[in-house]
TORLUM-892255 format. One record per residue (C-alpha): x, y negated, z. Coordinates in steps of 0.05 Angstrom, whole numbers, plus 5000, padded with zeros to 4 digits. Each point is the difference from the previous one (the first is absolute). Layout:
<recs>
XYZ;...
</recs>
This chain:
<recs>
500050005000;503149314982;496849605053;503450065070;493449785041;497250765002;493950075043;501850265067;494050554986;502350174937;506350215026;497750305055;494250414982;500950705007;500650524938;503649514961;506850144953;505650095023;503349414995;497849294981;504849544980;499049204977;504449434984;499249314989;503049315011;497649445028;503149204999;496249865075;502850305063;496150575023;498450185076;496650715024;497850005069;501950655050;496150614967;501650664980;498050504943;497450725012;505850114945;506650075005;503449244963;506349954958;500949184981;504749544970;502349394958;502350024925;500349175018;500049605059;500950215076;494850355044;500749965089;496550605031;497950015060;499350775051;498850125066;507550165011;503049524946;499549444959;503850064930;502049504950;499350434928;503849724933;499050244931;505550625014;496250315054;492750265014;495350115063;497950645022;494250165050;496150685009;493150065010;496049575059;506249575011;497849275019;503949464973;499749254959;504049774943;501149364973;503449784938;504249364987;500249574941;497850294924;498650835002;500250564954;498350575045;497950685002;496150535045;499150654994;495250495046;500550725025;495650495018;500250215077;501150674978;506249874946;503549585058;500950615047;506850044960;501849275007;503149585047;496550115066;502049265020;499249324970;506849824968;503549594950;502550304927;505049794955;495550154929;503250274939;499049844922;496250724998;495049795057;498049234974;497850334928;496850615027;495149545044;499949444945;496950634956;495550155064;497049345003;497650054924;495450615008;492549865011;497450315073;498950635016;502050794986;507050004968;501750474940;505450464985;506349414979;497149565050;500350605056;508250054986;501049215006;496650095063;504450495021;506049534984;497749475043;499150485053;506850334989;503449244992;496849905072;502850545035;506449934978;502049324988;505349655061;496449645055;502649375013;500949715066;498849284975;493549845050;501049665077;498150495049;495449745063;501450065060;494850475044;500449595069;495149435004;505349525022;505550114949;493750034945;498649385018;506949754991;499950364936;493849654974;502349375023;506250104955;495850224945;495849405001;505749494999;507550444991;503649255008;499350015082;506049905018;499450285076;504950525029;499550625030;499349725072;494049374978;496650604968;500050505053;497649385046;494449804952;497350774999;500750065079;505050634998;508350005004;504649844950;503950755013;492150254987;498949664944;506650234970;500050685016;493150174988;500049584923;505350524984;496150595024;493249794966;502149734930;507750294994;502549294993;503249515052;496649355010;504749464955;499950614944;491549955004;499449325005;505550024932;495250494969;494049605014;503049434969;501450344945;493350284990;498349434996;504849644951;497050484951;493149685008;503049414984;504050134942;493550244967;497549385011;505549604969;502349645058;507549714989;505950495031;501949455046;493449845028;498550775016;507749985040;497649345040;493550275004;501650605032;504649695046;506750174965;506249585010;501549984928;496950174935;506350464991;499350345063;493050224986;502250174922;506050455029;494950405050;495150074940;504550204949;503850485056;492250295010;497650124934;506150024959;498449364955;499849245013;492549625015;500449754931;501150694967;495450315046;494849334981;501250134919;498250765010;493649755032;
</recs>
């Protein structure tokens, strides 16, 4: 289907095809709020950059990448500037052999035209050819590299509220010990227990979060040196060495790619 706004009871009523798959694009930003599908959801970006949000997570997705989530598993997604997107939808029973967890994929040449294909057949029962492109979707899904680009949450309510606080504005410039203060626990807690619940010390979230969110900006064409003092670098260079040290490319490459 070429239109990306599927009815949520189309895609959820029961004794439909295997998969359904649909791609669009869209010049507007678009905004879901929390839901979730009775299908298992495979969705990415040919264009334009996508934030997901999970109970556990919240992942900023470019082009390269794509979201997993399997059936019933609540989350939001937003995209930022122009988008050329994609989606495609699994039956329950098809995702017993798929990632058991919501993750992030790095998508391959093979995937993008097998679902582009999807997203031109008409609904419902799928024939013979369209059965094996299924099956390559499906088989591109299981194997294809997870990528640990998202920024884990936090589980304790204090440090999740640290974390949120971050989120919302990544340029606060408090330290470890104005933080711990602010959220009513110890510094040595707050340390100790940010590396237990997301794998990451403190200064390397808040880094992360920061440059979640340098991403979002890029695809909105803010200037390199406005993101840096933005985000509360001391120097444009400073933040263009941590990026490029990241994701292996410069903001500007990273921006053209976009």
């Amino acid at each position: 289907m070429s239109d990306l706004k599927l009815d949520p009871r189309v895609i959820d009523a029961p004794g439909g095809p295997l998969l359904i798959a649909a791609a669009g694009s869209d010049d507007s930003e678009r905004m879901s709020e929390p839901h979730q599908h009775e299908r298992g959801q495979l969705f990415g970006s040919l264009r334009g950059l996508i934030s997901v949000k999970v109970e556990e997570a919240v992942w900023v997705v470019p082009a390269i990448h794509a979201v997993w989530l399997p059936p019933h598993h609540r989350h939001s997604a937003a995209s930022h500037g122009p988008f050329h997107g994609w989606s495609v939808y699994i039956d329950p029973e098809a995702c017993r052999t798929l990632p058991a967890t919501a993750c992030t994929l790095r998508t391959s040449g093979l995937l993008r035209e097998a679902v582009l294909r999807a997203a031109e057949w008409p609904l419902g029962p799928l024939d013979a050819v369209q059965s094996r492109v299924a099956g390559v979707i499906l088989d591109e899904i299981r194997s294809l590299p997870v990528e640990p680009l998202g920024l884990p949450l936090p589980r304790d309510a204090r440090l999740q509220r640290i974390a949120r606080a971050l989120i919302a504005d990544p340029a606060d410039a408090r330290d470890l010990e104005a933080w711990a203060r602010w959220a009513a626990t110890s510094s040595r807690t707050l340390s100790r227990r940010f590396v237990e619940e997301t794998g990451f010390h403190f200064t390397a979230w808040r880094q992360r979060a920061r440059l979640m969110r340098s991403l979002e900006m890029l695809a909105a064409g803010v200037p390199v040196n406005a993101i840096a003092l933005d985000l509360g670098y001391a120097t444009a260079s400073a933040f263009v060495t941590l990026f490029r040290r990241t994701f292996g490319e410069t903001p500007a490459v990273y921006r053209q790619r976009l």
